[in-house]
C-alpha positions, 0 to 999 in steps of 0.5 A: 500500500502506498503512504505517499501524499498526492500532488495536490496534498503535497502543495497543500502542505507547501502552503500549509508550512510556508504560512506556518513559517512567516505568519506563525513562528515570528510570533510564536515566542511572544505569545507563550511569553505573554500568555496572548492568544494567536487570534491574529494568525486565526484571522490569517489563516481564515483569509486563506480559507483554512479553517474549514478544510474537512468540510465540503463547499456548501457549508463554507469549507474546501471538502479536501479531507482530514488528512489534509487538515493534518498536515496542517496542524503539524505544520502549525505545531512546528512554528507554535503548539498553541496556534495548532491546538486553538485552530485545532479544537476550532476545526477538528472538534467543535466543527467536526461535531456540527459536521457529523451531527448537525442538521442542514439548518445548524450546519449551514448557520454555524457550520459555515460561520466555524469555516470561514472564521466568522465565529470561534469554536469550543468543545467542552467534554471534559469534567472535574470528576469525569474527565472525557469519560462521556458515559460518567458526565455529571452536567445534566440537561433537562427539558424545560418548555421548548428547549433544555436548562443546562447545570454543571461544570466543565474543565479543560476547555480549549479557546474556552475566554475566545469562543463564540460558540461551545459544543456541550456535552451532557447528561439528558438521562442520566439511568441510560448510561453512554445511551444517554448523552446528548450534545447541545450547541451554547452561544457565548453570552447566553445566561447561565454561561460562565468561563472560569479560570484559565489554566496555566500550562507549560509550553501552551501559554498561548492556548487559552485553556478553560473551566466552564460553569453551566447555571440553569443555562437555557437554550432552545430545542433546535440547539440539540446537536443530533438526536437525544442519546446520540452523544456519546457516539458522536464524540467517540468518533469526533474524539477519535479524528482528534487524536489522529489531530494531536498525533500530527501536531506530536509530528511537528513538535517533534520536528521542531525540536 
């Protein structure tokens, strides 16, 4: 079987490293000096149309596959693991869950705005008392009315202080286990949403990494992201994607050292 990458791959990598290495690395030592977010290189790379790679023309991106987003974030991570893991939690996760489990009108409202930078993305799984076991999630989403009220904490939450939208992980039945966690999309500014601490890091001070309180945070129904129940398969196979994700940013530090 061969490995190789394909002409076009291999000038998106061409792209991909030369963007890493007059954009980003310049600016990669300031930024973990200063505990400052590459929000300026996210806006670059949202000219260049690179924060929608997986995802097909119709929802704002260039349909070239994950690999390709890959190859990106391994660049990236060579020139500044912060600016690889903020893209990469913008795209690879939060994008990546409205992908698979959106509907047509959240994808092509949020979906869209995620590809083409108009809005940044963050995914909140893990908790204080879970981790990123989704079948141990304490955060509870009852109904209520038309929509759902969200209660508990989260930990961990890359672009938590940056983001404009969160993908939200949390119990609607809390007897069924793995079967029933639901996934929710909350707005930044929505009451009953509050960003924590960030935390400090080593090596990824450029990454704002938060904790997330859930207060009665209620969102309509057309916020659940697929179907009730329908959690935990998702974010298995979102989670699954990311690690390959974080593998090729381990790439890249790696050649960087």
């Amino acid at each position: 079987m061969d490995f190789s990458l394909t002409d076009e791959q291999r000038m998106f990598q061409d792209l991909f490293r030369d963007f890493a290495q007059r954009q980003v690395a310049p600016l990669a030592d300031a930024l973990d000096r200063e505990e400052r977010t590459p929000i300026e290189s996210i806006e670059k790379a949202a000219e260049l149309e690179l924060l929608g790679l997986p995802f097909p023309a119709e929802y704002g991106g260039s349909g070239v596959g994950f690999l390709v987003q890959c190859l990106l974030v391994e660049e990236l991570a060579k020139a500044c693991f912060s600016t690889a893991l903020t893209l990469g939690v913008h795209t690879g996760a939060a994008g990546m869950a409205l992908y698979l489990g959106g509907g047509e009108t959240q994808k092509k409202k949020y979906l869209s705005a995620l590809a083409r930078g108009e809005v940044l993305g963050a995914f909140a799984l893990s908790e204080p008392w879970a981790g990123s076991d989704a079948a141990s999630l304490r955060t509870r989403a009852s109904r209520d009315g038309d929509g759902y009220r969200l209660n508990g904490e989260k930990a961990y939450v890359t672009n938590g202080e940056i983001a404009d939208l969160f993908i939200i992980y949390a119990a609607t039945d809390p007897q069924a286990g793995a079967r029933g966690i639901s996934a929710f999309i909350v707005e930044k500014g929505t009451p009953g949403l509050k960003v924590g601490q960030r935390e400090r890091t080593m090596g990824l001070r450029g990454a704002c990494i938060n904790s997330l309180t859930l207060a009665d945070c209620h969102i309509p129904d057309g916020n659940l992201l697929g179907e009730e129940g329908s959690g935990f398969e998702m974010v298995q196979t979102v989670m699954g994607m990311g690690r390959l994700g974080i593998a090729a940013q381990c790439v890249g530090i790696a050649r960087a050292a």
